[in-house]
KOLKE-851635 format. One line per 8 residues: number of its first residue (from 1); their letters; for each residue x, y, z of C-alpha. Coordinates in nm, 3 decimals, padded with zeros to 5 digits. Each point is the difference from the previous one (the first is absolute). Example, Ala and Ser with C-alpha at 12.3 -4.5 7.8 and 13.67 -1.06 7.14 Angstrom:
residues 2
1) as) 01.230:-00.450:00.780; 00.137:00.344:-00.066
//
This chain:
residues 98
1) xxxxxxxx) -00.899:-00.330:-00.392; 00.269:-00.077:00.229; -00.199:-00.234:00.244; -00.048:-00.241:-00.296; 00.362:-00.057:-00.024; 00.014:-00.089:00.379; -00.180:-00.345:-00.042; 00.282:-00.099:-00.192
9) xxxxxxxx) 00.190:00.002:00.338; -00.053:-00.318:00.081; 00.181:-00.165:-00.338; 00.279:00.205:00.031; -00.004:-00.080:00.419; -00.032:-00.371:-00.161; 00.248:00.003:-00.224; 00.246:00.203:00.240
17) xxxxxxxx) -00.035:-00.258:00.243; 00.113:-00.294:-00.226; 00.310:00.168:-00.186; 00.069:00.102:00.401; -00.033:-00.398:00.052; 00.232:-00.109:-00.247; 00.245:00.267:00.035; 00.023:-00.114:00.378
25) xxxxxxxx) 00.033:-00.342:-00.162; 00.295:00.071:-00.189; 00.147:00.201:00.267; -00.028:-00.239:00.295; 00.025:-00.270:-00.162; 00.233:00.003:-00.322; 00.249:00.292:00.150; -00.083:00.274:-00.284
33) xxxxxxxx) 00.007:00.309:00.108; -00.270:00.235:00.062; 00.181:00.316:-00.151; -00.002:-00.243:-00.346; -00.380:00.065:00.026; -00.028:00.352:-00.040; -00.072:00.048:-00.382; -00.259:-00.305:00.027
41) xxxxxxxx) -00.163:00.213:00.301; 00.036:00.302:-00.211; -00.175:-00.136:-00.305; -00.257:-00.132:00.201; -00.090:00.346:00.127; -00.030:00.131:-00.381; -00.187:-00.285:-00.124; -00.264:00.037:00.274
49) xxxxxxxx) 00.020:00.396:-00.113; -00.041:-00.070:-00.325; -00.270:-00.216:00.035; -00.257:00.146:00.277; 00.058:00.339:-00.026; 00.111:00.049:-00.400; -00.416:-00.039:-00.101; -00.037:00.298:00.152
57) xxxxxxxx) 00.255:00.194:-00.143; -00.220:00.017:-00.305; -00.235:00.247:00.197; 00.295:00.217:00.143; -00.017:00.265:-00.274; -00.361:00.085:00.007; 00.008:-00.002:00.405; 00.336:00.242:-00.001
65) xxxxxxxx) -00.251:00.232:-00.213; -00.308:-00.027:00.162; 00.194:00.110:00.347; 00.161:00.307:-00.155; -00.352:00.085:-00.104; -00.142:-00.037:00.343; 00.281:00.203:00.114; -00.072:00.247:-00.230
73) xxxxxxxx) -00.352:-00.009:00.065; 00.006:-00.012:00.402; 00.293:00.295:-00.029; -00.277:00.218:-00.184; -00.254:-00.115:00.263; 00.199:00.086:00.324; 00.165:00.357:-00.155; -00.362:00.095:-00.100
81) xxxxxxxx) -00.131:-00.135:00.384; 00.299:00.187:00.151; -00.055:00.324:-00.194; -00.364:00.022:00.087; 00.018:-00.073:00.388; 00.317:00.307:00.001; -00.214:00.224:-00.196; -00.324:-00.073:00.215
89) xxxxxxxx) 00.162:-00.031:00.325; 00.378:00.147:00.013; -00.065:00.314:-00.262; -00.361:00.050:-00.004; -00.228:00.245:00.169; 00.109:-00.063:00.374; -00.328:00.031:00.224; 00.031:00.245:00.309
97) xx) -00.219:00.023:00.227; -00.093:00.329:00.094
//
């Protein structure tokens, strides 16, 4: 689900690259500071949050259960695997030779 998400890189890279651009601007040129930047930077961060990756908070309850399920279900799978090969191989009837 995640690799969907990815192709989105390239907007944010995009849009990164012009508030970069006029941040320099203003820095360079017009003698702000670039520690008066910081909550604009921050926001920027959440907004892109919010908007690639929020969709697919919509599936995160249903995944969070379906994993504790396969756990579940794998857990019963290995105990009964691991059981089996000690009783066969560790506690069973040991071969000797005569």
């Amino acid at each position: 689900m995640g690799l969907g998400q990815a192709k989105f890189a390239v907007i944010i890279l995009a849009s990164s690259a012009v508030m970069a651009a006029t941040i320099a601007n203003r820095v360079l040129d017009g003698g702000d500071s670039l520690v008066s930047f910081k909550f604009m930077m921050a926001f920027f961060v959440v907004i892109n949050i919010v908007i690639f990756l929020g969709p697919l908070m919509v599936f995160t309850p249903r995944l969070a259960a379906l994993k504790r399920k396969g756990l579940l279900e794998y857990g019963a799978l290995a105990t009964a695997y691991v059981r089996s090969f000690d009783q066969k191989w560790l506690r069973g009837d040991k071969f000797m030779p005569c």
